[in-house]
Structures are given as C-alpha cells and as structure tokens.
C-alpha positions in Angstrom: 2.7 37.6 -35.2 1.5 35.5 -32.5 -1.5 36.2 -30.0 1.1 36.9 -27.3 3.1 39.9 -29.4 -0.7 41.4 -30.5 -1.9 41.4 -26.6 -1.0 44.5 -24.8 1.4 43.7 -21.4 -1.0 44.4 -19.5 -3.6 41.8 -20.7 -0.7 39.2 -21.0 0.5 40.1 -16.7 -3.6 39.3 -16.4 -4.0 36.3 -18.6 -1.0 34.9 -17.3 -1.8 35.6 -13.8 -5.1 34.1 -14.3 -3.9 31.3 -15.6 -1.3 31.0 -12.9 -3.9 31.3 -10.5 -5.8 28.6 -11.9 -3.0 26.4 -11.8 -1.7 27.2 -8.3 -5.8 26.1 -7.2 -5.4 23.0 -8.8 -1.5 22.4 -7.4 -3.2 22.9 -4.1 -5.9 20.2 -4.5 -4.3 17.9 -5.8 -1.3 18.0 -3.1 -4.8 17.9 -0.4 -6.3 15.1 -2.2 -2.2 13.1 -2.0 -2.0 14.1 1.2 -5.6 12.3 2.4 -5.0 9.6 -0.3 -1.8 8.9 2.0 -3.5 9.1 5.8 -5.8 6.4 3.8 -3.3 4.6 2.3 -1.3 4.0 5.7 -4.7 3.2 7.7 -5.0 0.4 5.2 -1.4 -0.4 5.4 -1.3 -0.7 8.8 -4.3 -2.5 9.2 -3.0 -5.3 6.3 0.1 -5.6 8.3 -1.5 -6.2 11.3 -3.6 -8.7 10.2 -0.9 -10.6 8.3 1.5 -10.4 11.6 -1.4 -12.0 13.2 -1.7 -15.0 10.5 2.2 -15.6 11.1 1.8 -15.2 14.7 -0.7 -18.0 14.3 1.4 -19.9 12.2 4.5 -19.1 14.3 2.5 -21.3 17.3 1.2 -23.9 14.9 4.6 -24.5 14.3 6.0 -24.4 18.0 3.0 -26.9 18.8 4.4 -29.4 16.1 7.7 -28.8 16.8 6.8 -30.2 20.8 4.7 -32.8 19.9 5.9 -36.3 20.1 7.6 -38.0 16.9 4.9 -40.5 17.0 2.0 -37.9 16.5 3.8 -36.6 13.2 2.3 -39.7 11.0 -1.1 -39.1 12.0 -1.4 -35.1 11.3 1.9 -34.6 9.0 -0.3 -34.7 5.4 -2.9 -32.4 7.2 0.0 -30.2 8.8 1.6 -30.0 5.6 -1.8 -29.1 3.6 -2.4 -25.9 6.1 1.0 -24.5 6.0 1.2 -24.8 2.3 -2.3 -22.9 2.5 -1.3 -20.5 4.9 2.3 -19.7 3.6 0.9 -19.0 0.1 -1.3 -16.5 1.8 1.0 -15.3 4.1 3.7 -14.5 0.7 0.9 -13.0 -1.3 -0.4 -10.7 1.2 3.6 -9.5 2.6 4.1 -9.4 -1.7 1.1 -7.3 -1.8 2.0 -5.1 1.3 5.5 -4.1 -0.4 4.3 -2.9 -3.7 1.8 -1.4 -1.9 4.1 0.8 0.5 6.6 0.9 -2.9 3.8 2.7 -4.6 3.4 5.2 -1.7 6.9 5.7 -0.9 8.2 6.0 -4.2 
C-alpha cells in the first residue's frame, strides 16, 4: 500500500491543500518577481536603444558631412574616416545584435 491509500481523506484534502497552498505562494512570487524582472528589463532596453539610436544618429551626420564635403578633402581624412566607421559600425552591430537577443529573451 502506499502512504496515500493508509492516510485517511481527510489528512490527504489537508496535505494536499497544504501543499497546494505552498505552491500557489510560490506561483505568485515568482510571476511578481517576472513581472519586475520585465519593468527592469525594458528600462534597460529602452535605455540601450536610445543610446545606440544616438551613436547612429551621430554616425548618420558623420556621414552626411562627408558625403558634402568636397572630392578633394576625401584624400586627406578617407584612411581616418574609414578607421572610425569601421569602429563605430562594429559597435553599432554588436550593441543592435545584443539588443535583439535581449528583447528575444524577454519576448519569447
């Protein structure tokens, strides 16, 4: 016989409800801690993305400034052009790369 068929009903209703109680508590903190894991979660979101939408806005108007230059200018600032964007666009991939996964994790 198992302990469930030697317990009388009534210890198994409070056992069980015990238990179910205990298990409802935790349910209910751990759906309280999600929820303020998520308010945190889209502060810090929201914040990356606004810091990386102002690195492309910066780089946005680096580019419209070389774009307008003169042709002649290029030669003099191209290698050191070219040196900051490749700088700036690998920062600008990681942290948009990082940003995904990040709302893929919360949204999923």
């Amino acid at each position: 016989m198992t302990t469930t068929m030697k317990q009388t009903r009534k210890e198994w209703i409070e056992m069980t409800k015990k238990k179910l109680d205990e298990m409802d508590e935790a349910l209910s903190g751990l759906e309280k801690r999600a929820s303020d894991a998520r308010e945190r979660t889209a502060e810090e979101l929201d914040a990356r993305i606004e810091a990386t939408r102002r690195g492309l806005t910066a780089a946005q108007e680096r580019w419209a400034a070389v774009k307008g230059s003169a042709a002649e200018a290029w030669d003099g600032v191209s290698e050191e052009v070219g040196s900051a964007w490749e700088a700036n666009r690998a920062a600008l991939e990681r942290s948009i790369d990082e940003i995904r996964s990040a709302v893929e994790r919360v949204t999923a």
